[in-house]
C-alpha positions as CSV (number, residue, x, y, z in Angstrom):
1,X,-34.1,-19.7,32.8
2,X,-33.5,-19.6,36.8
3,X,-30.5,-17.4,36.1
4,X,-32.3,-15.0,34.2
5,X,-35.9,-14.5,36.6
6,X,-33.6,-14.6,38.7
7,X,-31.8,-11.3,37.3
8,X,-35.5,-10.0,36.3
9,X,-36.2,-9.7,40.0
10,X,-33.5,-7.8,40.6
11,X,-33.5,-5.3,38.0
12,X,-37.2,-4.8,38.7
13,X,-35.7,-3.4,42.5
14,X,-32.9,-1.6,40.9
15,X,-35.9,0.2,39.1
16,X,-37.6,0.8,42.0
17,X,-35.1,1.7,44.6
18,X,-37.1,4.8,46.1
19,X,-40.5,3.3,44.9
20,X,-41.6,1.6,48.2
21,X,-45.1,1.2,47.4
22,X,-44.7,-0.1,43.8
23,X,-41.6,-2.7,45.3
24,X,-43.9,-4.1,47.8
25,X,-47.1,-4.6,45.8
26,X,-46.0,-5.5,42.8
27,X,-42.2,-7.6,43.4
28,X,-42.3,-11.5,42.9
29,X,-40.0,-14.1,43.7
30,X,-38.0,-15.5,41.1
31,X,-39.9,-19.4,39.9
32,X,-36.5,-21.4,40.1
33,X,-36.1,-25.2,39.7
34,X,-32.2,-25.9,38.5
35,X,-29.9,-22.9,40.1
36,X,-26.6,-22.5,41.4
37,X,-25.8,-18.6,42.4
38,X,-22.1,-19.0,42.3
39,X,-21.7,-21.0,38.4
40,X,-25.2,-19.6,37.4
41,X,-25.0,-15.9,38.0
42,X,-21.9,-15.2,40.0
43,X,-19.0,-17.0,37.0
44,X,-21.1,-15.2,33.9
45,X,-21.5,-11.3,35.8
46,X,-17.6,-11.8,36.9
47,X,-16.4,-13.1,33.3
48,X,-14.4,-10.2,32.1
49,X,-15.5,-7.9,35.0
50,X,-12.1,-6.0,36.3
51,X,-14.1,-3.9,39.0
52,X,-13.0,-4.7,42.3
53,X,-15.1,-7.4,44.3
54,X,-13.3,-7.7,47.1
55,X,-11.0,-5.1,49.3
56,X,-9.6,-6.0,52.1
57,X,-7.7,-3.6,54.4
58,X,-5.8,-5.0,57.5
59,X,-5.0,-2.2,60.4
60,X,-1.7,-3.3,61.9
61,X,0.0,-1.1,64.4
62,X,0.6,2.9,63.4
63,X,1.2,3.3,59.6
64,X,1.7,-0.4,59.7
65,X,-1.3,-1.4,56.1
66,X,-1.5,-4.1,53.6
67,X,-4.2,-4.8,51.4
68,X,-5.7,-7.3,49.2
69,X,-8.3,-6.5,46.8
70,X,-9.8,-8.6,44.1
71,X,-11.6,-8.1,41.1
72,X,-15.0,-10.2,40.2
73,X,-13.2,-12.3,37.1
74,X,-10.4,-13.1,39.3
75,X,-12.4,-14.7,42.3
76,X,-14.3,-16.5,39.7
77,X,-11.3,-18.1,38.6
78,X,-9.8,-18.4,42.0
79,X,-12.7,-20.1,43.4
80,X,-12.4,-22.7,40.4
81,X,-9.1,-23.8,41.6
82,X,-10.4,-23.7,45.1
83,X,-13.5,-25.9,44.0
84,X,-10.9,-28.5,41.9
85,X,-8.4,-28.3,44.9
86,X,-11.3,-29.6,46.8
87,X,-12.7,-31.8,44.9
88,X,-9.5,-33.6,45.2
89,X,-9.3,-34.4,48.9
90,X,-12.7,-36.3,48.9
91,X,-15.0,-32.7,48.9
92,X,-18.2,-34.2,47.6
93,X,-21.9,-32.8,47.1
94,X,-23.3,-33.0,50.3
95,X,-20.2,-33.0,52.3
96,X,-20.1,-30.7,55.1
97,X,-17.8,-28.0,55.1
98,X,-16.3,-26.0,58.5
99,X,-15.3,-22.9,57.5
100,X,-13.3,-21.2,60.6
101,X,-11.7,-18.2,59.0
102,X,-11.6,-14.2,59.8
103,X,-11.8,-11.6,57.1
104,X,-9.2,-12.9,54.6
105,X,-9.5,-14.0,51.0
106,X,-10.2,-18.0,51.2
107,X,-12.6,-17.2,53.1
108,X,-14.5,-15.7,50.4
109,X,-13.0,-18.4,47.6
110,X,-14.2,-21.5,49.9
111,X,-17.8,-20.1,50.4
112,X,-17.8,-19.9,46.0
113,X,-16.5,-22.9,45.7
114,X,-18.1,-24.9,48.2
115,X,-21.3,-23.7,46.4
116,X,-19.9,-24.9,43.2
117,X,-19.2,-28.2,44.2
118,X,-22.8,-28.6,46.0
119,X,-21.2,-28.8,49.5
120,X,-22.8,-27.7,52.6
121,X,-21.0,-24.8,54.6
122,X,-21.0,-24.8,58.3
123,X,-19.4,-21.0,58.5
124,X,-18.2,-20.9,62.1
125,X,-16.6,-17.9,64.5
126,X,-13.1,-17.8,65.2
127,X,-14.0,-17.6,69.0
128,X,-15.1,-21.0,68.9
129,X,-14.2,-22.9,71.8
130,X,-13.5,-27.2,71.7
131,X,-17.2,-28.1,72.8
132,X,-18.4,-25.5,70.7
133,X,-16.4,-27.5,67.3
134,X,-17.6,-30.9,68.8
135,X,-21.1,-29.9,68.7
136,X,-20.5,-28.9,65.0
137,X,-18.8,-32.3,64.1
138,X,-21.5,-34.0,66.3
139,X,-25.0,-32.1,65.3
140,X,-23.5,-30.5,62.0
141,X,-21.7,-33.7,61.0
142,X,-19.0,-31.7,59.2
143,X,-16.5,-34.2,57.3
144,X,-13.7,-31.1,56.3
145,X,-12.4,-28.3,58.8
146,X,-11.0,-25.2,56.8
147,X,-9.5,-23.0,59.1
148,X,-5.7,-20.0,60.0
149,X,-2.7,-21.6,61.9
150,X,-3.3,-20.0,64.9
151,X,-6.8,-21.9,65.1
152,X,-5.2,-25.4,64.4
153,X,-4.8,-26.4,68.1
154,X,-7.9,-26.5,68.6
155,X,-8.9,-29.4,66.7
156,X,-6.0,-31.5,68.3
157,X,-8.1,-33.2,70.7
158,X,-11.1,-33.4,68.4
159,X,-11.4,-37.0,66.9
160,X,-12.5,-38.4,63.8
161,X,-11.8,-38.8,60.0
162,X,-12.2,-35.4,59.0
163,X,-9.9,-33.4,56.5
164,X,-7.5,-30.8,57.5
165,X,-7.1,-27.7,55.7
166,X,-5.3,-24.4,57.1
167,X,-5.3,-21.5,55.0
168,X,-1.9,-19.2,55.5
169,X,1.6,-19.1,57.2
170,X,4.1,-22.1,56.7
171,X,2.8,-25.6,57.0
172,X,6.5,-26.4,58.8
173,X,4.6,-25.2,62.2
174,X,1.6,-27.3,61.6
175,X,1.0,-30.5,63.2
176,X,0.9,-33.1,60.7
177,X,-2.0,-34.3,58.7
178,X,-3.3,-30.8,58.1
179,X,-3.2,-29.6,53.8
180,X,-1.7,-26.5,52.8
181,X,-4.5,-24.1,51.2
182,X,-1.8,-22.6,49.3
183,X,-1.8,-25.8,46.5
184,X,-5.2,-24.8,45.8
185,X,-3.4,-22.1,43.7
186,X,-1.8,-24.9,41.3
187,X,-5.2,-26.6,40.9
188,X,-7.0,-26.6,37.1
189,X,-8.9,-22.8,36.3
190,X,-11.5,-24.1,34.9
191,X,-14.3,-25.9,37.3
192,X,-16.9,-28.4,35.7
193,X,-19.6,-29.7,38.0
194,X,-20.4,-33.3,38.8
195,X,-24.4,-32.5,37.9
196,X,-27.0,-30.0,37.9
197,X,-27.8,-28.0,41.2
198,X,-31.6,-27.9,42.7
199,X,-32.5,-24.4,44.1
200,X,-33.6,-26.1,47.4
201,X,-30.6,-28.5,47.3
202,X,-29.1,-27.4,51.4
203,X,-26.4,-24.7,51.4
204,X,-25.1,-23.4,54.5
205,X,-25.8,-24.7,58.1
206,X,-26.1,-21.8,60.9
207,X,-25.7,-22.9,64.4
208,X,-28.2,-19.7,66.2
209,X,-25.7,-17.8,68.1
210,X,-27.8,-19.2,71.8
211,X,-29.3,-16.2,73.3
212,X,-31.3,-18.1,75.3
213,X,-30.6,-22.1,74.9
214,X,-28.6,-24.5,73.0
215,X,-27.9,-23.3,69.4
216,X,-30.8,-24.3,66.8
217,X,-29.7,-25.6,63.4
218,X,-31.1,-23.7,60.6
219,X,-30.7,-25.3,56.9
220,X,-30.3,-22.9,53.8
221,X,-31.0,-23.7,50.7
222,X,-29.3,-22.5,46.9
223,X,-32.0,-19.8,46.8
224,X,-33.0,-18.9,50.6
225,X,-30.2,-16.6,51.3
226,X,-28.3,-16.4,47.5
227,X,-31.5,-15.2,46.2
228,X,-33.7,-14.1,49.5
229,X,-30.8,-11.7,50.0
230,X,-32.7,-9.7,47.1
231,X,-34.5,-8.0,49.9
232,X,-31.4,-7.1,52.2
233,X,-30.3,-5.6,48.6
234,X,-33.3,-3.6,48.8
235,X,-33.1,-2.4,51.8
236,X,-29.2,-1.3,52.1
237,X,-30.1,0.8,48.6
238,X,-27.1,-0.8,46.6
239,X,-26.0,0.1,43.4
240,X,-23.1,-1.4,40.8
241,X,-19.7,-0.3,41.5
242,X,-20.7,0.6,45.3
243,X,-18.0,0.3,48.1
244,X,-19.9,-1.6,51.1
245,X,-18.5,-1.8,54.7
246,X,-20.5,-4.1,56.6
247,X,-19.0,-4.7,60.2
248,X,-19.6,-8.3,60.9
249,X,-17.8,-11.3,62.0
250,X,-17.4,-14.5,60.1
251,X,-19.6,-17.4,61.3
252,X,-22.5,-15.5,61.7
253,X,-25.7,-15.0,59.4
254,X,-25.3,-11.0,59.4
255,X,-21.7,-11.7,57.7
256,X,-23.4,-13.7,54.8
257,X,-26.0,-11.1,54.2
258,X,-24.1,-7.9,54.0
259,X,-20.5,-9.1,53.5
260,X,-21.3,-12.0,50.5
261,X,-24.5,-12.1,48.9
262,X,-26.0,-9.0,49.1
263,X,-23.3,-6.8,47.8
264,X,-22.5,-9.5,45.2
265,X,-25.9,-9.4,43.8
266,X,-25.6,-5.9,43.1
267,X,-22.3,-6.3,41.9
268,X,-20.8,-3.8,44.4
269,X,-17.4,-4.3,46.0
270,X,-17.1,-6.1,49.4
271,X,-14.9,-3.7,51.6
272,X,-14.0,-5.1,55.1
273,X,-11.6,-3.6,57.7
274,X,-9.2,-5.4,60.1
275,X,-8.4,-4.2,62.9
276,X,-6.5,-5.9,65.5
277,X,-8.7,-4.2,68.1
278,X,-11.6,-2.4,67.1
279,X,-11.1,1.7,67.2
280,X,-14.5,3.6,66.5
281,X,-11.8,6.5,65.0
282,X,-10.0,4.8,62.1
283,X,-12.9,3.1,60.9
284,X,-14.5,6.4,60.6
285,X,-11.2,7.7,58.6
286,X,-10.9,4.7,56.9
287,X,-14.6,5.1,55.3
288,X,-13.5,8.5,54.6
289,X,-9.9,7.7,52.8
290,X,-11.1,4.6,51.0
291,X,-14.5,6.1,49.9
292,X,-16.9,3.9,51.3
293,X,-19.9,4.7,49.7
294,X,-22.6,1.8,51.9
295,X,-22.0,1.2,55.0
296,X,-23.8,-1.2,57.8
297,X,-23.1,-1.9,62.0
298,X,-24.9,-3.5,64.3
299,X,-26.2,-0.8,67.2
300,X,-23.0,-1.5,69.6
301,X,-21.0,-0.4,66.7
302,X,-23.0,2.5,66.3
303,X,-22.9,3.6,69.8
304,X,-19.2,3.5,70.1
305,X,-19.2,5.9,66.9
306,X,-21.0,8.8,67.6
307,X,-18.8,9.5,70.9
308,X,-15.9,10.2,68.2
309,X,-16.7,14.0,66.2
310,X,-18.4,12.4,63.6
311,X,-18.0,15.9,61.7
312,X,-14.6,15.0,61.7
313,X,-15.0,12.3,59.0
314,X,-15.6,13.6,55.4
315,X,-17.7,10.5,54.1
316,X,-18.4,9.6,50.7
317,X,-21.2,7.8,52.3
318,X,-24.9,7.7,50.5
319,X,-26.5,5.0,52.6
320,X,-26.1,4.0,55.9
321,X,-28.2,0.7,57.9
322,X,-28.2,-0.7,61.4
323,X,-28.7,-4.4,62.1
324,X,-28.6,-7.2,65.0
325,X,-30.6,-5.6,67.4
326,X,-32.4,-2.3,66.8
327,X,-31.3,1.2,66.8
328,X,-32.1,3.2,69.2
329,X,-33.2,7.1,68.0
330,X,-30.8,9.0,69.9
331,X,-27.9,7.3,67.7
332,X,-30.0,7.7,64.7
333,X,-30.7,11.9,65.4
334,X,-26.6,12.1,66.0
335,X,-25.5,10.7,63.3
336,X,-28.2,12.7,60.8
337,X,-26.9,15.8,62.6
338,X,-23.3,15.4,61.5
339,X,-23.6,13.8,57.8
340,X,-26.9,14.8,57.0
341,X,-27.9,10.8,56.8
342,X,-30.7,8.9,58.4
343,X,-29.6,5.3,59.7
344,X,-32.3,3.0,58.3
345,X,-33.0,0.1,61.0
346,X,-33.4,-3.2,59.6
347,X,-34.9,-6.3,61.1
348,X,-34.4,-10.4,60.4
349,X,-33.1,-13.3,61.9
350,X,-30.3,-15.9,60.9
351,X,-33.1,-18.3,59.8
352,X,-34.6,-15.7,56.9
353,X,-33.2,-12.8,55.2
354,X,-34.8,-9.0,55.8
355,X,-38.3,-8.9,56.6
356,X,-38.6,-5.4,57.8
357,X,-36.8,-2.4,57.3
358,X,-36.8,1.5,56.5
359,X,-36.5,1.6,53.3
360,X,-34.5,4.3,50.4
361,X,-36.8,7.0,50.4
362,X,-39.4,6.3,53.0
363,X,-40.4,8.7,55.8
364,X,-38.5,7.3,58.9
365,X,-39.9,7.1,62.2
366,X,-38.4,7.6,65.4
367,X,-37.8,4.5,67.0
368,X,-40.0,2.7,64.2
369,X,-38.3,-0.2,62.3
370,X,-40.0,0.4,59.2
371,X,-42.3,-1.5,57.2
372,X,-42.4,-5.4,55.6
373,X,-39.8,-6.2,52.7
374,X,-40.7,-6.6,49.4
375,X,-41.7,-10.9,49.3
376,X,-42.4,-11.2,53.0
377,X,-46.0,-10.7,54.2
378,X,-45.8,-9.7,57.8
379,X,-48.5,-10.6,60.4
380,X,-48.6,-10.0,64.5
381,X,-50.4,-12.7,65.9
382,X,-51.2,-13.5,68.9
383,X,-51.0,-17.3,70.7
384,X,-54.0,-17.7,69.0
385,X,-53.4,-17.3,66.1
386,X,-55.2,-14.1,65.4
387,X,-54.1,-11.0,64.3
388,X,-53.3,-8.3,66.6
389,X,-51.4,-4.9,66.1
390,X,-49.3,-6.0,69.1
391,X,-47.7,-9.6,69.2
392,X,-45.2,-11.7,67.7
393,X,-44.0,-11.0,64.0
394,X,-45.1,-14.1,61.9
395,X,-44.5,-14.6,57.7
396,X,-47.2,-15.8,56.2
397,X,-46.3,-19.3,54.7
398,X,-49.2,-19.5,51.3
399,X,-46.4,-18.9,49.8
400,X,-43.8,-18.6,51.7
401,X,-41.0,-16.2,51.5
402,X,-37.8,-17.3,49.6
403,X,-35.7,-16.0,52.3
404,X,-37.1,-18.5,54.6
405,X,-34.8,-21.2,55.6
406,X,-35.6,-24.9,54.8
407,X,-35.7,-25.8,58.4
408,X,-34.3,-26.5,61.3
409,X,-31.8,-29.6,61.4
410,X,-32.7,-32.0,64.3
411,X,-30.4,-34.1,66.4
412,X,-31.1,-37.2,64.2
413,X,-30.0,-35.1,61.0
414,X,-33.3,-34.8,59.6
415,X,-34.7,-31.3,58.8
416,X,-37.5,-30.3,59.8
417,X,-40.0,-27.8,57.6
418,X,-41.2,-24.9,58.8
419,X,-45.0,-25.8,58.2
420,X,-48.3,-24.6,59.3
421,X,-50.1,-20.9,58.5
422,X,-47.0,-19.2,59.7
423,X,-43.9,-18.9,60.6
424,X,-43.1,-17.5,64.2
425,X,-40.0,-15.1,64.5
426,X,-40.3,-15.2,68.7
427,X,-40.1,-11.1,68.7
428,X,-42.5,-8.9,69.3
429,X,-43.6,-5.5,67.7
430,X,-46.4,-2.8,67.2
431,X,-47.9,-2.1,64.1
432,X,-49.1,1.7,63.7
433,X,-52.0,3.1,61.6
434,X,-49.6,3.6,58.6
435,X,-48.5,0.0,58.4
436,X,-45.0,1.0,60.2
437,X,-43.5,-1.7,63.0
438,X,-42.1,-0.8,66.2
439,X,-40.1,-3.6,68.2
440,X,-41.1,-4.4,71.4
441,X,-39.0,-6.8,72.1
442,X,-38.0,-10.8,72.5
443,X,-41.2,-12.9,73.9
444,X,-39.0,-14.2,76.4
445,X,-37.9,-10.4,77.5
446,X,-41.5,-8.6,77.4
447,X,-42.4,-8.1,81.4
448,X,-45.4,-6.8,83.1
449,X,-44.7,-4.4,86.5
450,X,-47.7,-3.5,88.2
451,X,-49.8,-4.9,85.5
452,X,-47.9,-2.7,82.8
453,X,-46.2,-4.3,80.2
454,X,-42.8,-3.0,79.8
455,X,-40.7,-3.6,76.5
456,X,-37.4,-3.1,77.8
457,X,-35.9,-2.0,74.8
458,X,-38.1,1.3,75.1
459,X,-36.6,2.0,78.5
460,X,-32.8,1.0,77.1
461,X,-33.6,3.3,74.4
462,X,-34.2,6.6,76.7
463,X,-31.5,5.3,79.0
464,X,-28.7,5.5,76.2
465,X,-29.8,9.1,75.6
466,X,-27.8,10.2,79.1
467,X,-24.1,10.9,78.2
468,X,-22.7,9.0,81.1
469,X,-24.4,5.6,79.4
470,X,-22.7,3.7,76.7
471,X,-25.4,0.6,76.6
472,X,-28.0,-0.8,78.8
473,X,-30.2,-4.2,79.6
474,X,-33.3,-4.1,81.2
475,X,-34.9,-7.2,83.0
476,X,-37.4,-7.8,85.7
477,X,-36.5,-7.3,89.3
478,X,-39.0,-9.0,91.8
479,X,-40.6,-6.9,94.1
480,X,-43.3,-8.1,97.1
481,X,-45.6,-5.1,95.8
482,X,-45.0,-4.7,92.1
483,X,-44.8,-8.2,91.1
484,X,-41.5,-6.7,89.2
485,X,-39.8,-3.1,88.6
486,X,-37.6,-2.2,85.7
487,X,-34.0,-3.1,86.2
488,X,-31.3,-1.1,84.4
489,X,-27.9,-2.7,83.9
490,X,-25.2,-0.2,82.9
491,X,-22.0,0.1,81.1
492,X,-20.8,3.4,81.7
493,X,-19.2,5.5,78.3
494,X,-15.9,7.6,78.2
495,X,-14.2,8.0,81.8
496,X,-17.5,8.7,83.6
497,X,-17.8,6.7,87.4
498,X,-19.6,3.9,88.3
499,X,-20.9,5.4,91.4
500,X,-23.7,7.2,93.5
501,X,-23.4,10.4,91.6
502,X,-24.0,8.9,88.3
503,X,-27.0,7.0,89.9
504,X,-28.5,9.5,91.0
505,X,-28.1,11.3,87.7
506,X,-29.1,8.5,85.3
507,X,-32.7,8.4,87.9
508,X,-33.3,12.0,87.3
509,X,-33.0,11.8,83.6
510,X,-35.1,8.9,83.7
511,X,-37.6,10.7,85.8
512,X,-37.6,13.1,83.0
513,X,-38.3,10.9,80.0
514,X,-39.8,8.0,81.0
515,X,-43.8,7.8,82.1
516,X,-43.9,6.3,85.8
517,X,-44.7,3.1,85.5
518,X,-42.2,2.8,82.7
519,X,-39.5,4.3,85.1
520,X,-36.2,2.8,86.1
521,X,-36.4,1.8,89.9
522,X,-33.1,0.1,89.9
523,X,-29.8,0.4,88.2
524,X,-26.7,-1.7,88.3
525,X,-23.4,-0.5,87.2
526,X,-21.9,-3.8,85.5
527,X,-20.4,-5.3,82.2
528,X,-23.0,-6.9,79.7
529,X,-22.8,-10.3,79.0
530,X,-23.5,-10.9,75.0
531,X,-23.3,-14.0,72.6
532,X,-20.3,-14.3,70.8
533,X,-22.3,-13.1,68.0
534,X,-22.3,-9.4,70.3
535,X,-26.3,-9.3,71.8
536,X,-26.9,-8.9,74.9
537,X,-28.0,-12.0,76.8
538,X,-30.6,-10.3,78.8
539,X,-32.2,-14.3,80.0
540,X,-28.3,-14.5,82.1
541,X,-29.6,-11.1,83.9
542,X,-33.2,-11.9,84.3
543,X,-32.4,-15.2,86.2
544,X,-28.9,-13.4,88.4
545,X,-31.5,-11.0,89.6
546,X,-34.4,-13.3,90.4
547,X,-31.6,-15.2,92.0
548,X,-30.1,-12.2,94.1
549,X,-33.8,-10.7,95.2
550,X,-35.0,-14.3,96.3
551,X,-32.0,-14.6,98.7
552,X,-31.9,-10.7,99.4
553,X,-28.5,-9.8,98.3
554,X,-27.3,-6.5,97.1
555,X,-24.1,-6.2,95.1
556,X,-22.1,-2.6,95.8
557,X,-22.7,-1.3,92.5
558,X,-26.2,-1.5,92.8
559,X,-28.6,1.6,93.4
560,X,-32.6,1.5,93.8
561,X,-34.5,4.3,93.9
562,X,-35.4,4.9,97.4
563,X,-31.8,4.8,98.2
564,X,-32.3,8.4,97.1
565,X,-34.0,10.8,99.8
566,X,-33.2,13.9,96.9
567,X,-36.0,11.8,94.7
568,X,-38.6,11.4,96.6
């Protein structure tokens, strides 16, 4: 019965794909008690099912290609053998699983069968360092490591009983005690679970990528993101037999919306392109030659693509979405100029699925990222508790949202619930007259200056509209009279100069889009510092500047207004 409300929900969205209004008011969560996505729904939709699920390109030097691509019925079965293969080095329910791959197949046949068995995956990022994998052994209590030879090394100095697995290239260069993934191929086809699987029995563990502290530990459950993900179905506009391009990296939440479960549950194909280092040119001829018909990047991506001739690229594309951080409207108005597509921004976090979005068919506003997703009831509310049409995005908990995560896993082990009224996402956003949101920004990043507030992603967003700027940050910079003044930090696009020419032009422009006591009053040419998830970690430049004013220091690439005698 949970397989097939399950499936209800969905085709109910399918039917409704450009039907906002009906979605929304009249879309229910599935009622599930026994479920397990991966034997319940994923095995029976793959029996028999020869269309690809899985395409995987890798990039290698000029002309250099090789592929791997997978059809539904065959990942079934290989994940089976995967799941036996498992079971027979001690994988148990429970059992915490690190998963330390890139973009290759296991990766995709361990997150199945690790679901099958009733194991908990940890995925993690390749760029891992050792303190990062001790504080997933510590505060995930992983038992089993899957992870490539070149990653191996890393666990050398990392004690404990755990096992060993490493996935690809010959086990004669592997220090010893590490399993060879490749007998996983010899294991049984046929997988028959130890028991029946609870829809709220945990799932994955995501370790917040640590914007702003020590990463959070956030619990999933069998339906939070296998089923949740029915709203970041929604939202992309995915059909059967679609060819989705999602550009994510492994470890991170993003990579199991848009690269697992969500094209999965509309039985699309998962494409995903390796490149050894990222070029904005062939991934816009490889979505031409392979026929991509979805496609998803996070902003940074975005930005890096429309200084190619996008006009250049004859897409097969029907859909296109920006997620991570949101997109700013200058990227959107290029990209609708040269394929006649609108980039539809949408919003969530690691610890629920998507809560806002433009949706297939809406009306999208400029800079506006759209309106609540079908199952999440969104409210701004204040510290209060009352509701405002400016403060912090909250999901109402009377019921709460399937896409909701279980909790957040303490140092002790124990999860804790998310409990109370609401549940508090920690961003900001305005809420128009027609019901549409507009981000403001972090909590943390919201500033005043001269008793404005100023959401700096307003000000990066006119900022990134100059040619010469590629992205932008803006923090606070103390000032004796102001309190603060908007601080722009810069990474410069194409070959243009990091110097007082391109100051002076960036203040001008700013001067001509920006209201004044939203303007720029200093600027900073300088890398950004991200998470190695990619966002910008915008508390490392708040507290260097408050740092650098308090003891007066200037840095050379740094201009301030008044430096200016032509502005004045």
């Amino acid at each position: 019965m949970s397989a097939a409300a399950f499936l209800e929900a969905r085709d109910f969205l399918f039917a409704h794909r450009s039907d906002y209004d009906t979605a929304y008011r009249e879309f229910r969560w599935p009622v599930l008690d026994k479920f397990n996505w991966a034997l319940n729904y994923f095995d029976r939709m793959a029996y028999g099912n020869d269309r690809p699920a899985l395409w995987i390109v890798n990039e290698g030097g000029p002309g250099d290609k090789t592929e791997a691509k997978i059809s539904f019925a065959e990942m079934a079965e290989r994940s089976n053998r995967v799941a036996n293969y498992l079971r027979g080095l001690g994988v148990k329910r429970g059992d915490r699983i690190l998963l330390m791959l890139g973009n290759v197949v296991p990766l995709w046949e361990v997150m199945l069968a690790a679901m099958k068995l009733g194991a908990v995956t940890i995925p993690a990022s390749t760029l891992l360092n050792r303190d990062d994998l001790i504080d997933r052994f510590d505060r995930g209590r992983a038992r089993h490591v899957v992870t490539s030879p070149e990653h191996t090394a890393k666990f050398a100095d990392i004690p404990g009983d755990y096992t060993r697995i490493v996935a690809g290239g010959p086990m004669d260069d592997q220090p010893p005690g590490w399993h060879d993934y490749a007998d996983a191929a010899d294991a049984p086809a046929r997988f028959a679970p130890d028991g029946e699987t609870k829809a709220t029995d945990p799932l994955l563990l995501y370790f917040t990528s640590g914007t702003t502290a020590k990463p959070k530990l956030v619990l999933h459950s069998h339906q939070s993101y296998p089923v949740g993900s029915l709203s970041t179905m929604y939202w992309i506009g995915l059909k059967p037999g679609d060819i989705h391009l999602n550009i994510s990296s492994p470890g991170w939440a993003k990579h199991a919306w848009s690269c697992v479960f969500t094209p999965w549950v509309a039985e699309a194909c998962v494409f995903m392109l390796n490149q050894p280092r990222f070029n904005a040119k062939n991934l816009l001829d490889a979505l031409a030659r392979y026929r991509v018909t979805t496609f998803c990047a996070p902003p940074t991506v975005w930005r890096m693509l429309i200084q190619e001739d996008l006009t250049a690229a004859k897409v097969s594309l029907r859909e296109v979405v920006g997620a991570g951080e949101p997109l700013n409207p200058e990227i959107i108005e290029q990209v609708r100029n040269a394929w006649g597509l609108t980039i539809r921004d949408g919003y969530g976090q690691t610890e629920t699925t998507l809560q806002i979005a433009n949706f297939p068919g809406q009306t999208v506003k400029p800079g506006a990222m759209g309106k609540p997703a079908p199952g999440y009831r969104v409210r701004l509310l204040d510290h209060d508790g009352a509701e405002q049409d400016e403060a912090e995005i909250s999901l109402a908990l009377d019921p709460p949202p399937l896409g909701l995560m279980q909790g957040y896993q303490g140092e002790d082990g124990a999860v804790m619930p998310v409990a109370g009224p609401a549940y508090r996402t920690g961003d900001v956003a305005l809420r128009d007259a027609d019901g549409y949101f507009t981000y403001v920004g972090r909590a943390d990043d919201v500033f005043k200056a001269s008793d404005y507030r100023i959401s700096p992603f307003e000000l990066e967003s006119a900022l990134i509209e100059h040619i010469a700027v590629a992205e932008a940050a803006v923090v606070p910079s103390p000032d004796p009279l102001r309190l603060a003044v908007p601080k722009a930090f810069v990474a410069l696009a194409g070959n243009h100069i990091a110097n007082r020419d391109t100051a002076l032009e960036i203040f001008r422009h700013c001067r001509a889009t920006l209201a004044p006591f939203k303007r720029v009053r200093r600027l900073e040419f300088a890398e950004l510092p991200k998470t190695i998830s990619g966002k910008i970690r915008r508390v490392e430049l708040r507290t260097a500047e408050a740092e650098r004013r308090a003891a007066g220091e200037r840095v050379e690439a740094e201009f301030w207004e008044e430096d200016f005698p032509e502005l004045r």
